[in-house]
N, CA, C and O atoms as a MOPAC input file, in Angstrom:
PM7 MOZYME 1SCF
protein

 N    116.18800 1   112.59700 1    96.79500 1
 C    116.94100 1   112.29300 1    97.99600 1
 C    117.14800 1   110.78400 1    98.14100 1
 O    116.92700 1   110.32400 1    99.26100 1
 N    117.55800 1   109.90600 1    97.13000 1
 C    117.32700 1   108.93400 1    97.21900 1
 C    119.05800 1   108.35100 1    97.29900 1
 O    120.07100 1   108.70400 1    96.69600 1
 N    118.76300 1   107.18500 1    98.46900 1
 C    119.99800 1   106.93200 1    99.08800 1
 C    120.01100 1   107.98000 1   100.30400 1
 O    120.97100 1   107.70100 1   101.02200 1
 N    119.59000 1   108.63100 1   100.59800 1
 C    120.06100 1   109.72100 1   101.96500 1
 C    119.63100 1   109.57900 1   102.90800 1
 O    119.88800 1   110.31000 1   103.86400 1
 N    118.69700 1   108.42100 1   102.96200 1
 C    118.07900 1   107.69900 1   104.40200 1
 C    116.95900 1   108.70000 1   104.52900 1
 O    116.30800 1   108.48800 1   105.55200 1
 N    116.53300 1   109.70200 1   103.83600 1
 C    115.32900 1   110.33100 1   104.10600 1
 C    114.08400 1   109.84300 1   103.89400 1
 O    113.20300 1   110.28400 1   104.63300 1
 N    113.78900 1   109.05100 1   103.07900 1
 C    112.38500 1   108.80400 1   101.85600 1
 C    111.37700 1   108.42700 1   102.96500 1
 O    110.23500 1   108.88500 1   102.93800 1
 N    112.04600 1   107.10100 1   104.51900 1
 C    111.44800 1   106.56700 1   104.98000 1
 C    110.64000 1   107.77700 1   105.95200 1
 O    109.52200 1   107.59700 1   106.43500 1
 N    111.20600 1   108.64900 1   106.07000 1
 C    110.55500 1   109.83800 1   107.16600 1
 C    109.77000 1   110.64500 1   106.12900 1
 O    108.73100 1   111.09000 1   106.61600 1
 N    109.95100 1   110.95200 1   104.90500 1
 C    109.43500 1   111.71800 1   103.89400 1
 C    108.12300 1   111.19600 1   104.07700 1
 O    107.12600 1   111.77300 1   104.51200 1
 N    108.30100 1   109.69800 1   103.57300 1
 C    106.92400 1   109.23400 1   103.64500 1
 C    106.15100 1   109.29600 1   104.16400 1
 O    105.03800 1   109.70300 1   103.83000 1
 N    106.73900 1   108.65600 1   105.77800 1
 C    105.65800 1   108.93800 1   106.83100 1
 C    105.01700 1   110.46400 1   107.14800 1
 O    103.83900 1   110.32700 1   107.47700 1
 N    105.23300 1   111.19200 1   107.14800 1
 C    104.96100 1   112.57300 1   107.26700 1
 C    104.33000 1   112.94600 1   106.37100 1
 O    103.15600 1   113.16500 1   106.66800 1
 N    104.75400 1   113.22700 1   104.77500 1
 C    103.43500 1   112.95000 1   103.74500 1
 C    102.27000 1   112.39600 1   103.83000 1
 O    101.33100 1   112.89800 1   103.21200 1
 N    102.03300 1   110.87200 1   104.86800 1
 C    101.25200 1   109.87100 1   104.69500 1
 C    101.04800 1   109.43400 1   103.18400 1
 O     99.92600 1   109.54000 1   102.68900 1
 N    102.26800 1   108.87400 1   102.33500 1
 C    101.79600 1   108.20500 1   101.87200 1
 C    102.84600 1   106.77800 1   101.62700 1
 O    103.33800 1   106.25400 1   100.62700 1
 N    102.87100 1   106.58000 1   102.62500 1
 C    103.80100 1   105.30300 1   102.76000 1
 C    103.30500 1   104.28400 1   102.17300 1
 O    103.76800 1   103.64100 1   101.23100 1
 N    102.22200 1   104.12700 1   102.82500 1
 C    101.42000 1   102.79400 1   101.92400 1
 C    101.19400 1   102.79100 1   100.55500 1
 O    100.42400 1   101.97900 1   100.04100 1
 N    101.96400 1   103.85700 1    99.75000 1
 C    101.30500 1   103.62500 1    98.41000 1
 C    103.13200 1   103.56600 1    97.70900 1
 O    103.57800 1   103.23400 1    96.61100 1
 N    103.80000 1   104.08400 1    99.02900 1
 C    105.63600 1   104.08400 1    98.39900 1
 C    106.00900 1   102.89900 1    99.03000 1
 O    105.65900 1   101.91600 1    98.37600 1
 N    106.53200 1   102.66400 1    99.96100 1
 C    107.03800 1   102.18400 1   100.84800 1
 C    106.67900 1   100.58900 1   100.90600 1
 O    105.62400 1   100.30900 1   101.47400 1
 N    107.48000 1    99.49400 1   100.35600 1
 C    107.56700 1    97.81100 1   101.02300 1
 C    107.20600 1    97.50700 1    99.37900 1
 O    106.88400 1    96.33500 1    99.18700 1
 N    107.20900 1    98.38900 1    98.14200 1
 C    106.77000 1    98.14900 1    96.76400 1
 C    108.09300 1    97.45500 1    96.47500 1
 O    109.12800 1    97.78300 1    97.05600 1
 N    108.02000 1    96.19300 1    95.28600 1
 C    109.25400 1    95.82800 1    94.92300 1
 C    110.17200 1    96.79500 1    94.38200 1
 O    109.78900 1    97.85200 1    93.88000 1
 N    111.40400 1    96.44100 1    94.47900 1
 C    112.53300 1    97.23800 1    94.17000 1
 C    112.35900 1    97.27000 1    92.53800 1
 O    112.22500 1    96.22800 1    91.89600 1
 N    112.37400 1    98.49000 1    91.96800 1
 C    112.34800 1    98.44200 1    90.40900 1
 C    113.97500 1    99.26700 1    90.17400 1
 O    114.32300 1   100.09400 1    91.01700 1
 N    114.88500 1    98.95200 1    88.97800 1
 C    116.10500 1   100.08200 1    89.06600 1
 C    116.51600 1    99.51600 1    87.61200 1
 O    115.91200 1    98.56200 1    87.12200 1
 N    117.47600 1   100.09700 1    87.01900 1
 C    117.59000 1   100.04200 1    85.77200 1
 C    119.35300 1    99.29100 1    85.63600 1
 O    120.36500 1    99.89600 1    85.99000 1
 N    119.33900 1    98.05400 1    85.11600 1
 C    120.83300 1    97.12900 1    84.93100 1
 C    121.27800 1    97.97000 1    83.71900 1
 O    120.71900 1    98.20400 1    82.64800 1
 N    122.44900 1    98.34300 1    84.22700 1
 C    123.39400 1    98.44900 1    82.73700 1
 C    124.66700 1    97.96300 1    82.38500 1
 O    125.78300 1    98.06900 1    82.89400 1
 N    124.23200 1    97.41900 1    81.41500 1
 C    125.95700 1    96.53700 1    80.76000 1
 C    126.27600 1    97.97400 1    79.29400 1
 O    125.74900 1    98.63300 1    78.39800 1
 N    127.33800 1    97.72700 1    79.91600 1
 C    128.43100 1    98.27300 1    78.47300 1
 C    129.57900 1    97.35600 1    78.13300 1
 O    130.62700 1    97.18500 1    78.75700 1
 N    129.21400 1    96.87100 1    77.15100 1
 C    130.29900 1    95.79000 1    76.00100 1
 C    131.32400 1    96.83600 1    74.81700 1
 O    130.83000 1    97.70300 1    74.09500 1
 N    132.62900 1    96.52300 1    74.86300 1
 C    133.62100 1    97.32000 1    73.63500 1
 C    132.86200 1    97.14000 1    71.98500 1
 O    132.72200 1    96.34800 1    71.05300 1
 N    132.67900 1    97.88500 1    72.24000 1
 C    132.34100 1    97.78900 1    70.18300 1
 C    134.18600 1    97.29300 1    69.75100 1
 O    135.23800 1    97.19300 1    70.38200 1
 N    133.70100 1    97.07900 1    68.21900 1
 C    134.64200 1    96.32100 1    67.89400 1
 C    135.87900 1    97.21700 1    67.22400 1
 O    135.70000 1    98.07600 1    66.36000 1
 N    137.48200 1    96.75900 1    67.93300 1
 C    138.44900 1    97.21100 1    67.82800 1
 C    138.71200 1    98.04100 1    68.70100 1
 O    139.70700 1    98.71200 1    68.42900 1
 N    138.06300 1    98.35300 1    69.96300 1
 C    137.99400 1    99.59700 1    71.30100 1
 C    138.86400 1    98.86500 1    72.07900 1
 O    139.10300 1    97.68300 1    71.83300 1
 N    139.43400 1    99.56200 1    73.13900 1
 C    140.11600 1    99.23900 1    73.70800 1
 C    139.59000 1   100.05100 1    75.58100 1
 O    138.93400 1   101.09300 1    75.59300 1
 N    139.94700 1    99.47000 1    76.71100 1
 C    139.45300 1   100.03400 1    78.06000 1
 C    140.17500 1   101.37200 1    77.88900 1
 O    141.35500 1   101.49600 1    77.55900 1
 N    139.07000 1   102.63300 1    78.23400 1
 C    139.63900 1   103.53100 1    78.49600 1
 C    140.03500 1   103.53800 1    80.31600 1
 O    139.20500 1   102.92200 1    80.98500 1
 N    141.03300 1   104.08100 1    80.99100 1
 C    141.36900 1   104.40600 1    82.27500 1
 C    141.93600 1   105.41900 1    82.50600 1
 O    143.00800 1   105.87100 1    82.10200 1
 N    140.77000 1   105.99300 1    83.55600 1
 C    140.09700 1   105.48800 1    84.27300 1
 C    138.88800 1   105.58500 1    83.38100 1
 O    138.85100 1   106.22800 1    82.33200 1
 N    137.75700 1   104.78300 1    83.97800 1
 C    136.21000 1   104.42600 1    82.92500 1
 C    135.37900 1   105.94800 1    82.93700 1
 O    135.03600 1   106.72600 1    83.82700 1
 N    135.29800 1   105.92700 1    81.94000 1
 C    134.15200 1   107.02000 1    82.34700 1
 C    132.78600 1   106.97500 1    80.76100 1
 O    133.20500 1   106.61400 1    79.66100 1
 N    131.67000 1   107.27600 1    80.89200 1
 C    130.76900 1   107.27000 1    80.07000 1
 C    131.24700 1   107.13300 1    78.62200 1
 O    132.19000 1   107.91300 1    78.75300 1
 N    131.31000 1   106.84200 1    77.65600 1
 C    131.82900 1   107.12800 1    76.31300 1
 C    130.95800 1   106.14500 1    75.41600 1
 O    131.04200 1   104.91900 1    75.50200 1
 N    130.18700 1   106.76200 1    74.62500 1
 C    129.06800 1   105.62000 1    73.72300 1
 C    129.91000 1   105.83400 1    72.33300 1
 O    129.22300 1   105.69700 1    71.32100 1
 N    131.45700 1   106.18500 1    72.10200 1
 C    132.11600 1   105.97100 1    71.21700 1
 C    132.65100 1   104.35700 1    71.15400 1
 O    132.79600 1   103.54300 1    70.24300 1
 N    132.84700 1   104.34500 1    72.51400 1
 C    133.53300 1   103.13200 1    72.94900 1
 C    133.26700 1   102.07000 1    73.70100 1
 O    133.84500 1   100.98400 1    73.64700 1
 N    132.15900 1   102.46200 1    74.59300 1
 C    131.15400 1   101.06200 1    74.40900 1
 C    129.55500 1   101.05100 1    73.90400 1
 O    128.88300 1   102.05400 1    73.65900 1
 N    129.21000 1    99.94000 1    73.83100 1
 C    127.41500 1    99.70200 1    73.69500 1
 C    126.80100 1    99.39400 1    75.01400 1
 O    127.09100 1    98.51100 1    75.82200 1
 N    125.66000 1   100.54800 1    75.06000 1
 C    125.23400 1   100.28200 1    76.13800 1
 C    124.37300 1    99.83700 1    76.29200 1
 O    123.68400 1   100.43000 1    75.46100 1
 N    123.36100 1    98.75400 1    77.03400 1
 C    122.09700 1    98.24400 1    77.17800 1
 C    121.23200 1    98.56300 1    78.36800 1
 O    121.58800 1    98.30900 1    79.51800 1
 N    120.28100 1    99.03000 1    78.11000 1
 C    119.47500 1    99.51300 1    79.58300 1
 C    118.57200 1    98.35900 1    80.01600 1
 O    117.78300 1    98.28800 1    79.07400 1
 N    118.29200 1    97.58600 1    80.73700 1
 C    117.18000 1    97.15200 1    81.09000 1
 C    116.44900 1    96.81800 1    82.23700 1
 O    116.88000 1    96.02500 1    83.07400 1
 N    115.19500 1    97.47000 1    82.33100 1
 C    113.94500 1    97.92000 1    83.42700 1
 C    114.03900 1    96.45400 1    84.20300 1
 O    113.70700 1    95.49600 1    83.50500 1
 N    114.58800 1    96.07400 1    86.00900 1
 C    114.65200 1    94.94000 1    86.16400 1
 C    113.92400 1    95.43900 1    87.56600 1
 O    113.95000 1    96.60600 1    87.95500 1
 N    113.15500 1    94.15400 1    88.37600 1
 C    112.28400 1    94.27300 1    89.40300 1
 C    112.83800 1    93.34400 1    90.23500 1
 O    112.61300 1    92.15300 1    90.02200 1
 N    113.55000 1    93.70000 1    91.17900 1
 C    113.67900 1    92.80700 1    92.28400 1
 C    112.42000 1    92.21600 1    93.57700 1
 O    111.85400 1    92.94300 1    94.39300 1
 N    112.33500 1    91.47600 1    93.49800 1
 C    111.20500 1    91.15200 1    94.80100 1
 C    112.27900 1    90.27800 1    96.00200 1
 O    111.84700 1    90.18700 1    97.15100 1
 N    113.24700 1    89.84700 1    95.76900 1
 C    114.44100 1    89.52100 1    96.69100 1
 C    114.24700 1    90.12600 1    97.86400 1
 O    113.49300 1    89.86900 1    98.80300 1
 N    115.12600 1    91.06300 1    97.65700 1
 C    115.38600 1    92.30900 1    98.59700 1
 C    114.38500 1    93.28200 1    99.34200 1
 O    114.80500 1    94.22700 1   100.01000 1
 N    113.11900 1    93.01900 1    99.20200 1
 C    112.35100 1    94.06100 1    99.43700 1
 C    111.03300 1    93.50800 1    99.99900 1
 O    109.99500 1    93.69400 1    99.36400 1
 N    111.02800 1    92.90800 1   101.04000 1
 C    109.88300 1    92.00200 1   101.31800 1
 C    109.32700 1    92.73500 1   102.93400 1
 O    108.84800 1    91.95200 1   103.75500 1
 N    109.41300 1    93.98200 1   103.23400 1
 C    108.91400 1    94.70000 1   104.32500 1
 C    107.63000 1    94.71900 1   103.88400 1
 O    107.45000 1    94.26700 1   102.75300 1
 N    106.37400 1    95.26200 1   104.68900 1
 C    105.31900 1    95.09000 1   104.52600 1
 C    104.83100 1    96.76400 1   105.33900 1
 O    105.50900 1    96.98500 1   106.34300 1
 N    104.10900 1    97.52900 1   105.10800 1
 C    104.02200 1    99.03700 1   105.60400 1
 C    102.39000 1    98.37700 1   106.19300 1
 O    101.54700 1    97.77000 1   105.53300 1
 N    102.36200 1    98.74900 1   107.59400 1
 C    101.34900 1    98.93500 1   108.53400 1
 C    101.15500 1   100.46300 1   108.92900 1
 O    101.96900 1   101.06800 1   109.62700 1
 N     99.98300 1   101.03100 1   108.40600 1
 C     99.45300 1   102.35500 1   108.61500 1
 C     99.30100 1   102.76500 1   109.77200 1
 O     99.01800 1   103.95300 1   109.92100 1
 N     99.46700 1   101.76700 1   111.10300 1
 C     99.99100 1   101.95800 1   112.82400 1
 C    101.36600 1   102.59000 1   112.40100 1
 O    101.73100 1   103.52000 1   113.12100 1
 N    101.88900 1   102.37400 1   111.74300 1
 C    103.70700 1   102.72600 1   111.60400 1
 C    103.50300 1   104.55600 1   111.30300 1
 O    104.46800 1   105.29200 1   111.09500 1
 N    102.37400 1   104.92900 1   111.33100 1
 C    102.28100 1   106.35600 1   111.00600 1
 C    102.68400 1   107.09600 1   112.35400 1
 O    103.19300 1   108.21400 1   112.42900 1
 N    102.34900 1   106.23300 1   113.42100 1
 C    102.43300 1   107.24300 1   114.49000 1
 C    103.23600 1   106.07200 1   115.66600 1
 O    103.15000 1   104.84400 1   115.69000 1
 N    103.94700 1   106.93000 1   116.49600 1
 C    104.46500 1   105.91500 1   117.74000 1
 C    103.66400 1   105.73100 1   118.40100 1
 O    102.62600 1   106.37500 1   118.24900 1
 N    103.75400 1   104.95700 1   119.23800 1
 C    102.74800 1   104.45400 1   120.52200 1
 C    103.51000 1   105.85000 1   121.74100 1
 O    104.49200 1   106.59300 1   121.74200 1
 N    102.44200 1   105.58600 1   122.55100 1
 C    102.14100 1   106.83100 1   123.61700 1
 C    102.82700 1   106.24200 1   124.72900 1
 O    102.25800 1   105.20200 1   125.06100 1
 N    103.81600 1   106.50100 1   125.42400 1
 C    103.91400 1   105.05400 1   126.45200 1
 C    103.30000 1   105.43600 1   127.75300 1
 O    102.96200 1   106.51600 1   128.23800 1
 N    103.27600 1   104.55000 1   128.04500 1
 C    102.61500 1   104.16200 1   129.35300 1
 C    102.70200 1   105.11700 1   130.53800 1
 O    101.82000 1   105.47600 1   131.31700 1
 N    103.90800 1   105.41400 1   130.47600 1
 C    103.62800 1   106.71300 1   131.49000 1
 C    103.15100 1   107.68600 1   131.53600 1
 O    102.56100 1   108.17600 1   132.49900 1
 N    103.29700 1   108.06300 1   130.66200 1
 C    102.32400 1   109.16700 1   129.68900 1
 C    101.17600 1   108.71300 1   129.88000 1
 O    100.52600 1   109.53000 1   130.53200 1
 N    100.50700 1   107.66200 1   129.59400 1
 C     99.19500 1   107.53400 1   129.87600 1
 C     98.44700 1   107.48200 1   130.98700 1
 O     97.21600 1   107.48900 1   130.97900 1
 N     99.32100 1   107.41300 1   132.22300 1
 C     99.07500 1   107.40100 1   133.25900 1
 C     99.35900 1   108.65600 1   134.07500 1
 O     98.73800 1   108.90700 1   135.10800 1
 N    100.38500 1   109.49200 1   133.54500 1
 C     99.87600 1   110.85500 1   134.37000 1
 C     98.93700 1   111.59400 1   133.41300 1
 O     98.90200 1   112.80400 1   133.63600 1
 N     98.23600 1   111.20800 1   132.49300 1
 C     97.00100 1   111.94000 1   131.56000 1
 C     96.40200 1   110.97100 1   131.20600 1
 O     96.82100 1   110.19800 1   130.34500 1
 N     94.77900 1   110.79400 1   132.11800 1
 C     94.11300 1   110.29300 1   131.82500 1
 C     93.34600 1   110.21100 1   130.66500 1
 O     92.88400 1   109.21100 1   130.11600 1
 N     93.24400 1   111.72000 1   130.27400 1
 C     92.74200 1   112.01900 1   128.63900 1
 C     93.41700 1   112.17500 1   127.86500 1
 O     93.23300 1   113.17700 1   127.17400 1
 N     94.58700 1   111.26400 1   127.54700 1
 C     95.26300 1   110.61300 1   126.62500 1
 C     94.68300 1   109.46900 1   126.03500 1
 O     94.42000 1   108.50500 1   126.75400 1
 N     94.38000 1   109.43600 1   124.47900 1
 C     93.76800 1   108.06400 1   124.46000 1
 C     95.13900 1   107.74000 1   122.96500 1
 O     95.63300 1   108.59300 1   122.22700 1
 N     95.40200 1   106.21100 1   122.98000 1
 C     96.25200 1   105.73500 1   122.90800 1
 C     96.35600 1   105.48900 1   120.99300 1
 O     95.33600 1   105.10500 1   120.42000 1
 N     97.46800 1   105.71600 1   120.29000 1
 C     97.65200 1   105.89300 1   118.99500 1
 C     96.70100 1   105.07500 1   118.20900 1
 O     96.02500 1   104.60900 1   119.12600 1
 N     96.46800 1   104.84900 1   117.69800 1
 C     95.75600 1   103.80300 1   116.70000 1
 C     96.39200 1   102.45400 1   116.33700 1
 O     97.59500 1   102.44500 1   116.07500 1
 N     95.80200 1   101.50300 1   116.30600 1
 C     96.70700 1   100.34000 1   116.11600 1
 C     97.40100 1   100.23200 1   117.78100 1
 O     97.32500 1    99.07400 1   118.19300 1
 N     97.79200 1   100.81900 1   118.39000 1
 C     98.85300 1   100.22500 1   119.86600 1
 C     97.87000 1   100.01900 1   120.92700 1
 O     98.40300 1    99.95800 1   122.03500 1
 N     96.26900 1    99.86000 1   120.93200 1
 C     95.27600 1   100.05500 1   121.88000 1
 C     95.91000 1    98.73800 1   122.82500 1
 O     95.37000 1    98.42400 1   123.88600 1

């Protein structure tokens, strides 16, 4: 489900955010160059007749500098709530 805006709720609900979630971005660059005498096919589509392709494993730390607090597991209780229930005691981390 990746890209579908789910992973961040996946996680939390799994509990295991802290071991997914605020890790550098890892994803795979690919260049394709014409081998020699090829010409652009159009529209592009996959063809390892007609180009060379290069994969390589690249790690962004740019983009990805959130930090996962294990308070982020649960919302805070608010206040009103806590006050018409006295035996409410308040999320972890929001005391």
């Amino acid at each position: 489900m990746s890209f579908e805006e789910q992973r961040y709720h996946d996680a939390r609900r799994w509990m295991i955010a802290s071991e997914t979630l605020g890790r550098k971005l890892t994803f795979i660059n690919i260049t394709g160059t014409f081998k020699a005498g090829k010409q652009l096919a159009s529209p592009y589509k996959h063809d390892e007749t007609i180009y060379n392709y290069t994969y390589t494993p690249t790690t962004d730390v740019a983009h990805e500098n959130r930090k996962w607090v294990n308070k982020m597991y649960f919302a805070p209780i608010t206040r009103d709530e806590m006050n018409k229930n006295t035996s409410l005691v308040q999320n972890p981390g929001y005391e």
